[in-house]
PDB file of the backbone (N, CA, C, O) and the ligand in Angstrom, with CONECT records:
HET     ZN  A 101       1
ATOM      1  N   UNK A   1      12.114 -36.957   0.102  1.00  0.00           N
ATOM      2  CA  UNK A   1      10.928 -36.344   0.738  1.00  0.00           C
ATOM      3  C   UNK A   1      11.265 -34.970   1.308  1.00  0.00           C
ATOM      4  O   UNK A   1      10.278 -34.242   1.203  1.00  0.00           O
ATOM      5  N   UNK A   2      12.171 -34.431   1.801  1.00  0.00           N
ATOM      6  CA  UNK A   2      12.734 -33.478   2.633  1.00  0.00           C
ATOM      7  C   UNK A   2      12.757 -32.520   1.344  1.00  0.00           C
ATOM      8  O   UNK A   2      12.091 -31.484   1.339  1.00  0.00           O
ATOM      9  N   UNK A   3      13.402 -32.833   0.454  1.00  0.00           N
ATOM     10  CA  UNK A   3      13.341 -32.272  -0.932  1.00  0.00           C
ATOM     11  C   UNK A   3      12.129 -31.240  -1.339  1.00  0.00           C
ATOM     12  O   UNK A   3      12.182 -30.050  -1.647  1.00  0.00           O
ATOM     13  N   UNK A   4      11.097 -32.076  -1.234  1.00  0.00           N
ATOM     14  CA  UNK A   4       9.954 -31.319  -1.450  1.00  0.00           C
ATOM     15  C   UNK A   4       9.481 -29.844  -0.114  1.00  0.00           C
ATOM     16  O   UNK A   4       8.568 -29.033  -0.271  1.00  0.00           O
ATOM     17  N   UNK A   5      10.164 -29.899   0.746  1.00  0.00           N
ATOM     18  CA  UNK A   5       9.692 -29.306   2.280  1.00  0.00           C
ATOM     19  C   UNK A   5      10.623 -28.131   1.442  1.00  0.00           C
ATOM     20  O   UNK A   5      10.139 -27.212   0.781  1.00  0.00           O
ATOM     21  N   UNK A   6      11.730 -28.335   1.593  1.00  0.00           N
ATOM     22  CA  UNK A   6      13.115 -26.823   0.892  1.00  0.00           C
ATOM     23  C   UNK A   6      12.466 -26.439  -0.215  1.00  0.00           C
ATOM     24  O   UNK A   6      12.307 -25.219  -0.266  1.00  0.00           O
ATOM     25  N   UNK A   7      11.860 -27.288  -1.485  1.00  0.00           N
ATOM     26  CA  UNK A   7      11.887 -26.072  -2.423  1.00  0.00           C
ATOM     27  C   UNK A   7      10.280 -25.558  -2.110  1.00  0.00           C
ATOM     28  O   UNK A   7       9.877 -24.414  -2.320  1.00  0.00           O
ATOM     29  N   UNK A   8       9.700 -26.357  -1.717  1.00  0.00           N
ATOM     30  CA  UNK A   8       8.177 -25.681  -0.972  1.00  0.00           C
ATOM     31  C   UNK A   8       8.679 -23.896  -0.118  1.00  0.00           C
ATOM     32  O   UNK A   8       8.494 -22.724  -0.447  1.00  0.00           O
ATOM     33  N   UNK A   9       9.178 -24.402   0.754  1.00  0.00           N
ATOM     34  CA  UNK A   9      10.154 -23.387   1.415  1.00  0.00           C
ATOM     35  C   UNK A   9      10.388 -22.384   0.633  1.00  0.00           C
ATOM     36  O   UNK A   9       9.713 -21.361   0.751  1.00  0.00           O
ATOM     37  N   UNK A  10      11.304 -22.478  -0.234  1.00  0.00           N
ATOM     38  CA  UNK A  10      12.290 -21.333  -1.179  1.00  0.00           C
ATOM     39  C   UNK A  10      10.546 -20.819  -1.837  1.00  0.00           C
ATOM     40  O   UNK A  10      10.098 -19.708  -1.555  1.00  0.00           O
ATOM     41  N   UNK A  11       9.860 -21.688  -2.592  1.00  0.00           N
ATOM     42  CA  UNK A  11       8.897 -20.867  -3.303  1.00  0.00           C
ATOM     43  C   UNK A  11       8.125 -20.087  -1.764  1.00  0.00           C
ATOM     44  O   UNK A  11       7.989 -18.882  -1.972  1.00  0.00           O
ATOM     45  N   UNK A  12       7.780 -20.370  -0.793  1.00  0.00           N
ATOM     46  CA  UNK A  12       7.254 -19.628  -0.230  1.00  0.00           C
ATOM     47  C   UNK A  12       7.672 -18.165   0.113  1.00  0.00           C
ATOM     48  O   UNK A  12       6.972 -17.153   0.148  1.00  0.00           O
ATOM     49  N   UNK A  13       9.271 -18.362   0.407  1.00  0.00           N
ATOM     50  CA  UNK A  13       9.951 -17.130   0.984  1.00  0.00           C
ATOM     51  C   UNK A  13       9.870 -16.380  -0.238  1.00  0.00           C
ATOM     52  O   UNK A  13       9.713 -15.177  -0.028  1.00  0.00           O
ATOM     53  N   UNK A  14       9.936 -16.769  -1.682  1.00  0.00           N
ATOM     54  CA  UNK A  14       9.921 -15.633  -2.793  1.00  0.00           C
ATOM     55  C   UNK A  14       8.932 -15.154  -3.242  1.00  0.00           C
ATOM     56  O   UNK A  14       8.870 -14.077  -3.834  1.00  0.00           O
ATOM     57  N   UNK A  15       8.028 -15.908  -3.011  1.00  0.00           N
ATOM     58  CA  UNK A  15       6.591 -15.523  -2.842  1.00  0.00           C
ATOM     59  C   UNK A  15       6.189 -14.200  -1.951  1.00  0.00           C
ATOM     60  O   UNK A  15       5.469 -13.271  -2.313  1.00  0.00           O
ATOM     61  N   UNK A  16       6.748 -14.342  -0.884  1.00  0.00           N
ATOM     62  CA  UNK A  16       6.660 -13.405   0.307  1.00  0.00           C
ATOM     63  C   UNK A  16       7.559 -11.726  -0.202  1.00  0.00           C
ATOM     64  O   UNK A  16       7.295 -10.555  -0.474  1.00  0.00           O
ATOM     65  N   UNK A  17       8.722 -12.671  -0.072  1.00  0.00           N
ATOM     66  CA  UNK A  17       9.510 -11.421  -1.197  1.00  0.00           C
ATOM     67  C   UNK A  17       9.255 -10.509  -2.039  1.00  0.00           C
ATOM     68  O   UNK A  17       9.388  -9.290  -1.934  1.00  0.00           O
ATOM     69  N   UNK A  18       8.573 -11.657  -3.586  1.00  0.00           N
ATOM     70  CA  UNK A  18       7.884 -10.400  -4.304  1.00  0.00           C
ATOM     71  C   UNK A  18       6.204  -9.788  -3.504  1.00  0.00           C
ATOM     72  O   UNK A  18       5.596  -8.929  -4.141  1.00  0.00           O
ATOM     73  N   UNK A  19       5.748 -10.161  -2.505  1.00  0.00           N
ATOM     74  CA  UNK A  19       4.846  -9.424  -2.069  1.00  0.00           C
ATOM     75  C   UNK A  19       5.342  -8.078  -0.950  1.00  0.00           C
ATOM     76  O   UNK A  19       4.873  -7.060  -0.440  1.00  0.00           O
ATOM     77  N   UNK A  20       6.163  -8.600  -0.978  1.00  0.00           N
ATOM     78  CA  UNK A  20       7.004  -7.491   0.360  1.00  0.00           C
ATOM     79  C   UNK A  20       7.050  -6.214  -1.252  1.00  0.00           C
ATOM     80  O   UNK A  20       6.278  -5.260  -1.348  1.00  0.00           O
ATOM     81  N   UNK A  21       8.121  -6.566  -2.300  1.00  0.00           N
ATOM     82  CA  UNK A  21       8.508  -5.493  -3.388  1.00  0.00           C
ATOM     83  C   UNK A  21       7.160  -4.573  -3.749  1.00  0.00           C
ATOM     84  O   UNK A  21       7.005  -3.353  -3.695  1.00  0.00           O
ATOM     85  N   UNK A  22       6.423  -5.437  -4.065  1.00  0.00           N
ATOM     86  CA  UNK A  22       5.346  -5.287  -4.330  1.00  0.00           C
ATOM     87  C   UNK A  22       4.478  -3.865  -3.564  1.00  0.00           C
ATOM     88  O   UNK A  22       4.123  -2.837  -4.142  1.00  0.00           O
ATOM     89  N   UNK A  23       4.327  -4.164  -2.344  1.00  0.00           N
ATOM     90  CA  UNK A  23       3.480  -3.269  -1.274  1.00  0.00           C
ATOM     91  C   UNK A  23       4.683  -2.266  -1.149  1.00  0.00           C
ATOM     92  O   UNK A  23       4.335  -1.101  -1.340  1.00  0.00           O
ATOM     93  N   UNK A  24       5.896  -2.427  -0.899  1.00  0.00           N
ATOM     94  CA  UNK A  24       6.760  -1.279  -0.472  1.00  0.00           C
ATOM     95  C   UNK A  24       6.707  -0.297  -1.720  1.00  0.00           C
ATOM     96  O   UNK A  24       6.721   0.918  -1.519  1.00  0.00           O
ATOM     97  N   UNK A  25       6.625  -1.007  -3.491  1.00  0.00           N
ATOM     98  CA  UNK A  25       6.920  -0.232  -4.262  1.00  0.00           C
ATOM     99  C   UNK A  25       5.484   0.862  -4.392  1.00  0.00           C
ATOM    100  O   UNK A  25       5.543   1.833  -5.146  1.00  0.00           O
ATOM    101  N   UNK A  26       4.672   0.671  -3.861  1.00  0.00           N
ATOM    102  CA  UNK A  26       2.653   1.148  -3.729  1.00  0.00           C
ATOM    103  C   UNK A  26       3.188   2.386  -2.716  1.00  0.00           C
ATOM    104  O   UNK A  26       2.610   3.458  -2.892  1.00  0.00           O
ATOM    105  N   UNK A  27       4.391   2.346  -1.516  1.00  0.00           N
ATOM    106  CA  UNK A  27       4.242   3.493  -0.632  1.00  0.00           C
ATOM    107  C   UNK A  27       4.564   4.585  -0.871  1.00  0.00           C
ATOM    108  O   UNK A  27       5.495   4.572  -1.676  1.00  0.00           O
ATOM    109  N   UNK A  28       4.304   5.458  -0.616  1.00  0.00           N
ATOM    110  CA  UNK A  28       4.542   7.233  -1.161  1.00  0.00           C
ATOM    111  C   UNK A  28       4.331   7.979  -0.292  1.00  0.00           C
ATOM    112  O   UNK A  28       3.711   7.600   0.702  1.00  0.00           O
ATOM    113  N   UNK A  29       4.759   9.178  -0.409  1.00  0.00           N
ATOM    114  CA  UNK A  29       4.514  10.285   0.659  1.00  0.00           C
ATOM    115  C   UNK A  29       3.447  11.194   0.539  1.00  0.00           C
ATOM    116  O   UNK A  29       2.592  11.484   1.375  1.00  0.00           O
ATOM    117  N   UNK A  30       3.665  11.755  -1.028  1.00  0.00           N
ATOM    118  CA  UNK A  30       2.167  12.448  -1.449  1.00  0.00           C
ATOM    119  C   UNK A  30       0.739  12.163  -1.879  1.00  0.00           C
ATOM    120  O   UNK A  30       0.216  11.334  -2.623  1.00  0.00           O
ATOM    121  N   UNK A  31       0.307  13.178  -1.119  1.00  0.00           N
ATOM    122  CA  UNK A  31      -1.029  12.547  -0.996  1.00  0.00           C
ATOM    123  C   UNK A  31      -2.179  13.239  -2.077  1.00  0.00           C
ATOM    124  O   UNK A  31      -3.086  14.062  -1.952  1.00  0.00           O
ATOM    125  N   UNK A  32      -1.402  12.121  -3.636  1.00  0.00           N
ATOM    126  CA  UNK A  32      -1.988  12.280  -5.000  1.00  0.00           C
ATOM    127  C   UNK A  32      -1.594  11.155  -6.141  1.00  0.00           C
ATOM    128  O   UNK A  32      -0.442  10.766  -6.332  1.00  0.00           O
ATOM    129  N   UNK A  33      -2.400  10.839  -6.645  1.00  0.00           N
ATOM    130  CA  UNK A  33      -2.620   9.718  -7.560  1.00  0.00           C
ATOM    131  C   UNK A  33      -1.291   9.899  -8.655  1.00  0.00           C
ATOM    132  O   UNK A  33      -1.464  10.649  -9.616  1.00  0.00           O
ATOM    133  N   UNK A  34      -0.169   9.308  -8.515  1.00  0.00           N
ATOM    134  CA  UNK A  34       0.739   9.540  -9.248  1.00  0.00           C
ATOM    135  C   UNK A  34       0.520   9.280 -10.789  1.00  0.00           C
ATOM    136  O   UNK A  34       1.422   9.644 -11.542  1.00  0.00           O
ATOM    137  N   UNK A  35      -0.777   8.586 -11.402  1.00  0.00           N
ATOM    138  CA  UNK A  35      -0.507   8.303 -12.930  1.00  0.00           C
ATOM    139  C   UNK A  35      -1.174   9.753 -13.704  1.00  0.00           C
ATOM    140  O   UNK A  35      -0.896  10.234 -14.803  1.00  0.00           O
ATOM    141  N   UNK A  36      -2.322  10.294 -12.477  1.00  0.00           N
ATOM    142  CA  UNK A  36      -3.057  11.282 -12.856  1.00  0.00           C
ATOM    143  C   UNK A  36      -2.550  12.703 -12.447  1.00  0.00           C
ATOM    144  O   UNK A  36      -2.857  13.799 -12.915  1.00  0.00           O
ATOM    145  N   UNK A  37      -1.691  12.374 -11.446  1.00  0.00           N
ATOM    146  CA  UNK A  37      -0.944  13.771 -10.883  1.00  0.00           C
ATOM    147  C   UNK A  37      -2.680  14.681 -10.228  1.00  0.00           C
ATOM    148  O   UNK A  37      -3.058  15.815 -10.525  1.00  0.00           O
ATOM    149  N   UNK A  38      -3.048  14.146  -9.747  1.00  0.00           N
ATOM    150  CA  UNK A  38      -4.443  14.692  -8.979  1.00  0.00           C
ATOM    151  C   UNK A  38      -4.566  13.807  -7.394  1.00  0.00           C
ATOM    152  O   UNK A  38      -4.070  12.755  -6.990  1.00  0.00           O
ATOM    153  N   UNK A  39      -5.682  15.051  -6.652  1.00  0.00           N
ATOM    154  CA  UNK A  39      -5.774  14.436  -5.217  1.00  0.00           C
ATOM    155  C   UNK A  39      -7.374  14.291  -5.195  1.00  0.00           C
ATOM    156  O   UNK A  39      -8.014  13.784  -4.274  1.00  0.00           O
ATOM    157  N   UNK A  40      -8.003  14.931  -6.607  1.00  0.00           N
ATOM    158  CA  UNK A  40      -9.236  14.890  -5.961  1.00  0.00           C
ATOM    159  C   UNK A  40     -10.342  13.507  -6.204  1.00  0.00           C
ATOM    160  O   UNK A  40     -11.443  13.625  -5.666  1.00  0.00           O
ATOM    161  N   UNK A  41     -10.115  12.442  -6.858  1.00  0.00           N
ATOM    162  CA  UNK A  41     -10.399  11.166  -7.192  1.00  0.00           C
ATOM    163  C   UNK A  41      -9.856  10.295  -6.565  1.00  0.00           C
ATOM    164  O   UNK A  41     -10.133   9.191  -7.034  1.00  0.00           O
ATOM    165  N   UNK A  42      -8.907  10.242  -5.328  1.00  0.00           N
ATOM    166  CA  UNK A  42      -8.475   9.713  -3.945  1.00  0.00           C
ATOM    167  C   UNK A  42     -10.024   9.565  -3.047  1.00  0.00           C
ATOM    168  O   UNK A  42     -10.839  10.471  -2.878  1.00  0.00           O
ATOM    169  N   UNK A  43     -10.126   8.075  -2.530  1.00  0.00           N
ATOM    170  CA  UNK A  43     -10.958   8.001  -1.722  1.00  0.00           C
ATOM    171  C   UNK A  43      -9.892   6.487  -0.850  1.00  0.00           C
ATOM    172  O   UNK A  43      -9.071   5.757  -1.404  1.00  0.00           O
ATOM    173  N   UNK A  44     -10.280   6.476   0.413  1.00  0.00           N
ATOM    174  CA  UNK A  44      -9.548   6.059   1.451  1.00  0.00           C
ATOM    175  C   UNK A  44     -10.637   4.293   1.600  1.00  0.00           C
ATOM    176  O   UNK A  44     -11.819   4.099   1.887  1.00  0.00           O
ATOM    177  N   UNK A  45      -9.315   3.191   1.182  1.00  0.00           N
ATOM    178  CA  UNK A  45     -10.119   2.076   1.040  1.00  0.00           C
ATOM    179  C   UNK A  45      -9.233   1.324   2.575  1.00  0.00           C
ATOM    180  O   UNK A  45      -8.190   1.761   3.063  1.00  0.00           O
ATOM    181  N   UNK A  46      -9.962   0.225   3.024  1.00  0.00           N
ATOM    182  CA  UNK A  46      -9.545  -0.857   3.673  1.00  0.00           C
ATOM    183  C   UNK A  46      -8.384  -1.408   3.019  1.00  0.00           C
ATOM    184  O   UNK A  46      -8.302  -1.675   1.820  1.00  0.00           O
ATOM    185  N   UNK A  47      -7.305  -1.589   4.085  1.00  0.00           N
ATOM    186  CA  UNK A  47      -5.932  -2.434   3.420  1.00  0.00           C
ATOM    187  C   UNK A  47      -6.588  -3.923   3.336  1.00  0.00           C
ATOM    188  O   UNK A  47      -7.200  -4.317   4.329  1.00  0.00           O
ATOM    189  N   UNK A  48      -6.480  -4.820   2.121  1.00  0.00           N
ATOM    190  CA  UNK A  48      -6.391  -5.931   1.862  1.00  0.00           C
ATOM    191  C   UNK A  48      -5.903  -6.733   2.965  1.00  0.00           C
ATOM    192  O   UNK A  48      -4.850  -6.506   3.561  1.00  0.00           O
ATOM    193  N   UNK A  49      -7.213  -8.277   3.374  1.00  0.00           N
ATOM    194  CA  UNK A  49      -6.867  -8.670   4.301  1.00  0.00           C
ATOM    195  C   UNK A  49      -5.247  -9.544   4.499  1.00  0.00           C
ATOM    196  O   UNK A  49      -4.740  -9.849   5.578  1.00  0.00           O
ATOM    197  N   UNK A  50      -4.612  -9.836   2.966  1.00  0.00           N
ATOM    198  CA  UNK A  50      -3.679 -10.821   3.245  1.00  0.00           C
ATOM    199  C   UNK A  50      -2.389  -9.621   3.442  1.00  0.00           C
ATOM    200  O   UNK A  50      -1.321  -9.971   3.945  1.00  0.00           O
ATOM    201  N   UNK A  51      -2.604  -8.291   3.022  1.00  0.00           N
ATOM    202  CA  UNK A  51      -1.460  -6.886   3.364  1.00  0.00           C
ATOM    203  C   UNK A  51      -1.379  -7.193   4.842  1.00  0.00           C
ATOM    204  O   UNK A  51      -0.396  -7.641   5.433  1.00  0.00           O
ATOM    205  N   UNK A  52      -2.767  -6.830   5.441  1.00  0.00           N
ATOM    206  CA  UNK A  52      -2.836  -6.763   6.989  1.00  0.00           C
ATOM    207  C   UNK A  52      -1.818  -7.634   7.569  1.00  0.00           C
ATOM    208  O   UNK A  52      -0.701  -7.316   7.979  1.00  0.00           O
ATOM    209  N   UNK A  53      -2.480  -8.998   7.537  1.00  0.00           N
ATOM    210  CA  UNK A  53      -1.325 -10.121   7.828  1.00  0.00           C
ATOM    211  C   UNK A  53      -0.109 -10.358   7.652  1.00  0.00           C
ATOM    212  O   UNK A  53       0.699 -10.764   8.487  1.00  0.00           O
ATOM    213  N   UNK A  54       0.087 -10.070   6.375  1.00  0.00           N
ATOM    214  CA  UNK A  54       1.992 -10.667   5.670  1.00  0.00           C
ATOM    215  C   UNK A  54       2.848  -9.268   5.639  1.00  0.00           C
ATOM    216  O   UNK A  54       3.972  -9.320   5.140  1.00  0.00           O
ATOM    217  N   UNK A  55       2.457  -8.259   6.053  1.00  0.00           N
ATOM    218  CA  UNK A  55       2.849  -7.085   5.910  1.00  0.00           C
ATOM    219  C   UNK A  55       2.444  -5.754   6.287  1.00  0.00           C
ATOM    220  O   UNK A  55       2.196  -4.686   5.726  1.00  0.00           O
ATOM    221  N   UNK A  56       2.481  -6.386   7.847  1.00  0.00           N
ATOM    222  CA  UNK A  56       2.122  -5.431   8.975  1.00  0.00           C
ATOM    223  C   UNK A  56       2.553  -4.028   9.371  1.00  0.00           C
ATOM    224  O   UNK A  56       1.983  -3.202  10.084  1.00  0.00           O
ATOM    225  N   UNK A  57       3.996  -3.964   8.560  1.00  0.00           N
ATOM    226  CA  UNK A  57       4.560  -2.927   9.196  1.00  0.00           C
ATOM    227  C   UNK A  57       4.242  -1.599   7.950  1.00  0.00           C
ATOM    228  O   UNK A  57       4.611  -0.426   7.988  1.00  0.00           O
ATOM    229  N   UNK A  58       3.475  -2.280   6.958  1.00  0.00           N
ATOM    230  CA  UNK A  58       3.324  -1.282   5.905  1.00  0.00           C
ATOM    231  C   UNK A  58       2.551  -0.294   6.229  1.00  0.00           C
ATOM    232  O   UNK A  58       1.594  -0.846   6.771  1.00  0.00           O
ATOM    233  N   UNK A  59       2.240   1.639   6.236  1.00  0.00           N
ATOM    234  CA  UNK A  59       1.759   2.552   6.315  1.00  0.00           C
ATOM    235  C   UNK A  59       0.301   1.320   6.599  1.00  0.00           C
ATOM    236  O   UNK A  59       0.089   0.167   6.224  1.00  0.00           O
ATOM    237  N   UNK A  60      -0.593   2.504   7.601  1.00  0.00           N
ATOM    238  CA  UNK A  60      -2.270   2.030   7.705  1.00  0.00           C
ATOM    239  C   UNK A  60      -3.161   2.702   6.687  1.00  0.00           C
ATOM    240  O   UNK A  60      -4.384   2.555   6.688  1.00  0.00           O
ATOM    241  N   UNK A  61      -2.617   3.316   5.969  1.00  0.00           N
ATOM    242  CA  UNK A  61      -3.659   4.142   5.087  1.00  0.00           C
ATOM    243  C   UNK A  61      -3.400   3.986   3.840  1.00  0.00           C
ATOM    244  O   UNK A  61      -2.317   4.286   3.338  1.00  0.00           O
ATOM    245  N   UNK A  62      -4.584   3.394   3.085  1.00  0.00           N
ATOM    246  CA  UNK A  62      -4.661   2.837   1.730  1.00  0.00           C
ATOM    247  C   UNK A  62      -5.337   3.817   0.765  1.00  0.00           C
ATOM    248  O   UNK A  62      -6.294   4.454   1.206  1.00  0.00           O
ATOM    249  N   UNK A  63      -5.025   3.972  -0.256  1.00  0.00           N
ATOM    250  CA  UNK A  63      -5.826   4.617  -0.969  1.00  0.00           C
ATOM    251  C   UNK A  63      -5.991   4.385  -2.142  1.00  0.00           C
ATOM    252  O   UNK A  63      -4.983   4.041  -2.759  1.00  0.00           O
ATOM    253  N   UNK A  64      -7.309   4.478  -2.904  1.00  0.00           N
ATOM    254  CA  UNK A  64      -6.924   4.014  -4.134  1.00  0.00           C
ATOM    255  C   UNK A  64      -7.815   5.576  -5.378  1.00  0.00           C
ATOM    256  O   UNK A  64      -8.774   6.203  -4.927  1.00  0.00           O
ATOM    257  N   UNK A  65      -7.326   5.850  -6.612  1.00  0.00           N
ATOM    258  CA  UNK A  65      -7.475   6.608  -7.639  1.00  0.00           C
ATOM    259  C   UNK A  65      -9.184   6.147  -8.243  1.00  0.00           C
ATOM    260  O   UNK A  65      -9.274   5.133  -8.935  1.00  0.00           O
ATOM    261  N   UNK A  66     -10.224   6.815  -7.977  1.00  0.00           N
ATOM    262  CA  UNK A  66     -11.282   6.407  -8.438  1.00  0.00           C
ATOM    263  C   UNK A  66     -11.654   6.673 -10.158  1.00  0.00           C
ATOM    264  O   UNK A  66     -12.707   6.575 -10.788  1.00  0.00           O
ATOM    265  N   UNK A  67     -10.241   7.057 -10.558  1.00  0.00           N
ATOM    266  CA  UNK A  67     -10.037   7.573 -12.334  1.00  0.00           C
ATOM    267  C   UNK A  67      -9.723   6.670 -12.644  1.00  0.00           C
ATOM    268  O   UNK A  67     -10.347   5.996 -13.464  1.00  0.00           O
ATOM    269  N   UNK A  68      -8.049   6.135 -11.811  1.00  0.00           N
ATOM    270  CA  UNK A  68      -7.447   4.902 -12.561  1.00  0.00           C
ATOM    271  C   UNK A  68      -7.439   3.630 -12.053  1.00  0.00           C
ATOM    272  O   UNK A  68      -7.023   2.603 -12.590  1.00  0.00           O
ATOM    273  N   UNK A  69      -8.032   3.816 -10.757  1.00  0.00           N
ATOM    274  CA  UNK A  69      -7.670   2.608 -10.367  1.00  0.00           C
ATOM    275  C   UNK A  69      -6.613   2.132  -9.620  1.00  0.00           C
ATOM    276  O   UNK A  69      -6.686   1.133  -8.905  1.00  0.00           O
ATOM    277  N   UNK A  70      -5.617   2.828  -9.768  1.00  0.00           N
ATOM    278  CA  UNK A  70      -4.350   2.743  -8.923  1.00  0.00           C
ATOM    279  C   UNK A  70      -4.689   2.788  -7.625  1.00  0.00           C
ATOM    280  O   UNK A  70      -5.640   3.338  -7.070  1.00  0.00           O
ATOM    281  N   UNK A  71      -3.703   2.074  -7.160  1.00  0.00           N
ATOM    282  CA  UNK A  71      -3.477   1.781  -5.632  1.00  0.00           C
ATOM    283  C   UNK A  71      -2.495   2.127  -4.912  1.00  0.00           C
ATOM    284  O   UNK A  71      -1.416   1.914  -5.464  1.00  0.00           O
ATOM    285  N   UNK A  72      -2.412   2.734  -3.547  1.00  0.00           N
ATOM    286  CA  UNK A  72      -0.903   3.183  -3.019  1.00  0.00           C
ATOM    287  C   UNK A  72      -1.371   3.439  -1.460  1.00  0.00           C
ATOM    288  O   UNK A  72      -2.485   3.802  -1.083  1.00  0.00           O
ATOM    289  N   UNK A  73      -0.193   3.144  -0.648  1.00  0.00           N
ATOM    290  CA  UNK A  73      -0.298   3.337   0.844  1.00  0.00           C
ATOM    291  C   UNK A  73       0.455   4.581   0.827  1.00  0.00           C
ATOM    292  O   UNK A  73       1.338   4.859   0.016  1.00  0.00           O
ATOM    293  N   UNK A  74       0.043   5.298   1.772  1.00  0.00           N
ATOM    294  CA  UNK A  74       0.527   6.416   2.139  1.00  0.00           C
ATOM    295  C   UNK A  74       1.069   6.677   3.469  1.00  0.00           C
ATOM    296  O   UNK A  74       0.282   6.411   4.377  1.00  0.00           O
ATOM    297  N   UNK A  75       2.617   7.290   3.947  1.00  0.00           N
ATOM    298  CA  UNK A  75       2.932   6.839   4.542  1.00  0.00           C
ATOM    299  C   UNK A  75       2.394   8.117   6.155  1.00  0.00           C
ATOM    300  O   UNK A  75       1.979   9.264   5.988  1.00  0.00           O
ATOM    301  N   UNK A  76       2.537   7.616   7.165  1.00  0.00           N
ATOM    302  CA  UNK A  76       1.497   8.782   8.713  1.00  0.00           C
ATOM    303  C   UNK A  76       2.506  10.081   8.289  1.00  0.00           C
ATOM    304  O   UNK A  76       2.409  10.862   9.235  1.00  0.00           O
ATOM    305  N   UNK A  77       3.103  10.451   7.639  1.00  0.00           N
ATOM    306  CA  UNK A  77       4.217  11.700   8.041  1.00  0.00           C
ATOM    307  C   UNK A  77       3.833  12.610   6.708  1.00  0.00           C
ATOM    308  O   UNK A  77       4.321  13.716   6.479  1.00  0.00           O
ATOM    309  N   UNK A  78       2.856  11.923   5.867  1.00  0.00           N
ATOM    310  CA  UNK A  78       2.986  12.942   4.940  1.00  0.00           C
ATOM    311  C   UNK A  78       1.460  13.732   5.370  1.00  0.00           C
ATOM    312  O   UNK A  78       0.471  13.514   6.070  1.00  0.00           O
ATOM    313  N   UNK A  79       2.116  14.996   4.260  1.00  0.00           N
ATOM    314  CA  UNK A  79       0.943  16.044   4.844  1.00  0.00           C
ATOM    315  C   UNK A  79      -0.095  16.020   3.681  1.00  0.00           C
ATOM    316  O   UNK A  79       0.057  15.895   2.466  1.00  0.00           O
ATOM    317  N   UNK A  80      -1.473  16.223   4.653  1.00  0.00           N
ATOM    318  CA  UNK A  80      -2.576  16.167   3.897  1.00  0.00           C
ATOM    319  C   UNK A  80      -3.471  17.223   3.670  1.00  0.00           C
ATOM    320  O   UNK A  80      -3.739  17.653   4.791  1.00  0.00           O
ATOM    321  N   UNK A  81      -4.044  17.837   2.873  1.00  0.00           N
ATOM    322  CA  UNK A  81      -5.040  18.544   2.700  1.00  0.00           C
ATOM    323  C   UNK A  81      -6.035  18.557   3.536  1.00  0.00           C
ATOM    324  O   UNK A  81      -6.200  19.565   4.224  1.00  0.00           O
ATOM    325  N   UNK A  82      -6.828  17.550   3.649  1.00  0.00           N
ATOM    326  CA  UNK A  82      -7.945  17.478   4.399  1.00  0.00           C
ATOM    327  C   UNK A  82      -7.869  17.623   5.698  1.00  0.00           C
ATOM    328  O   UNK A  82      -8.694  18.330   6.276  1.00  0.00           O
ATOM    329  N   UNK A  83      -6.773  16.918   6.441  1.00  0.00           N
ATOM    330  CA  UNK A  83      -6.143  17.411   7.671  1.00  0.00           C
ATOM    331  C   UNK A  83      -6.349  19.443   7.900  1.00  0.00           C
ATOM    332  O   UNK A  83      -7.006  20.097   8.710  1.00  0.00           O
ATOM    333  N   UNK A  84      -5.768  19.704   7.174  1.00  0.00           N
ATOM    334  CA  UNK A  84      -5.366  21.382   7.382  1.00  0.00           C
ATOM    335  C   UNK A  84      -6.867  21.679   7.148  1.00  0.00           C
ATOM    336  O   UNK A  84      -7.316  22.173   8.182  1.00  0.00           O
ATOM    337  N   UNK A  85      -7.945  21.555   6.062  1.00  0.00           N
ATOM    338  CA  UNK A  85      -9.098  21.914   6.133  1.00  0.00           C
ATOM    339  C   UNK A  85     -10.078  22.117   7.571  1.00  0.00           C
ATOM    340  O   UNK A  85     -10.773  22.965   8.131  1.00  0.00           O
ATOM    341  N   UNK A  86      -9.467  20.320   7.768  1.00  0.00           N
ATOM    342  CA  UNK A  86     -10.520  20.260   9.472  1.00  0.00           C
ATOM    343  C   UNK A  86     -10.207  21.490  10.646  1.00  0.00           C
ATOM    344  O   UNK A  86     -11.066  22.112  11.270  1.00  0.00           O
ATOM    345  N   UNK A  87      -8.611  21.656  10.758  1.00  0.00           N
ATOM    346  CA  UNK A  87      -8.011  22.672  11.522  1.00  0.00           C
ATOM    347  C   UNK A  87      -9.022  23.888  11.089  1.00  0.00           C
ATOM    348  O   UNK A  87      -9.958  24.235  11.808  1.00  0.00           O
ATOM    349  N   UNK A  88      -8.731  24.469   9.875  1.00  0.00           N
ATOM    350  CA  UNK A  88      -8.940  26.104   9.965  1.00  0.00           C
ATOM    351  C   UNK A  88     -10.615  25.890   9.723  1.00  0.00           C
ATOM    352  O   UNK A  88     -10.580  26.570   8.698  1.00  0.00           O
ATOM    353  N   UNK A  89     -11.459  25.664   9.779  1.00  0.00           N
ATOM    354  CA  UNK A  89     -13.321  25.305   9.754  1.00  0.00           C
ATOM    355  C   UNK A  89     -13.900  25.217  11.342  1.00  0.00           C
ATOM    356  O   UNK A  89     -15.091  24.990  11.553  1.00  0.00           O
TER     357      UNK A  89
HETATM  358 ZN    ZN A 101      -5.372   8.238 -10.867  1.00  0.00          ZN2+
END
């Protein structure tokens, strides 16, 4: 019986694992759709509620490619366009 609790266990933690690879491999600094090499089809979505939870410490800002579809967090330190716009207006 205990048997079943460990490998329950092990599948959970690798489970977690490849979701950890997963979200860390999505983070980036620039703020542009890497398959399209463009910023202007970037629109700013809600992080996924099970990200929020299992993987809190990941960047708060989600974004996803309204060309491709791609998805990527972006991390508070990188610099943005729209930022510098609001400044000089
Ligand atoms: Zn794209």
């Amino acid at each position: 019986m205990t048997g079943i609790f460990i490998i329950l266990g092990v599948a959970l933690a690798f489970a977690y694992v490849c979701l950890v690879i997963w979200a860390v491999s999505r983070v980036q600094s620039s703020h542009e759709c890497k398959k399209c090499a463009t910023s202007i089809h970037l629109e700013r979505i809600g992080r996924p509620a099970f990200v929020k939870k299992l993987v809190p410490f990941l960047p708060e800002k989600y974004y996803r490619c309204r060309h491709c579809y791609t998805t990527f967090f972006l991390t508070a330190s990188a610099s943005r366009r729209e930022t510098r716009r609001k400044v000089s207006s």
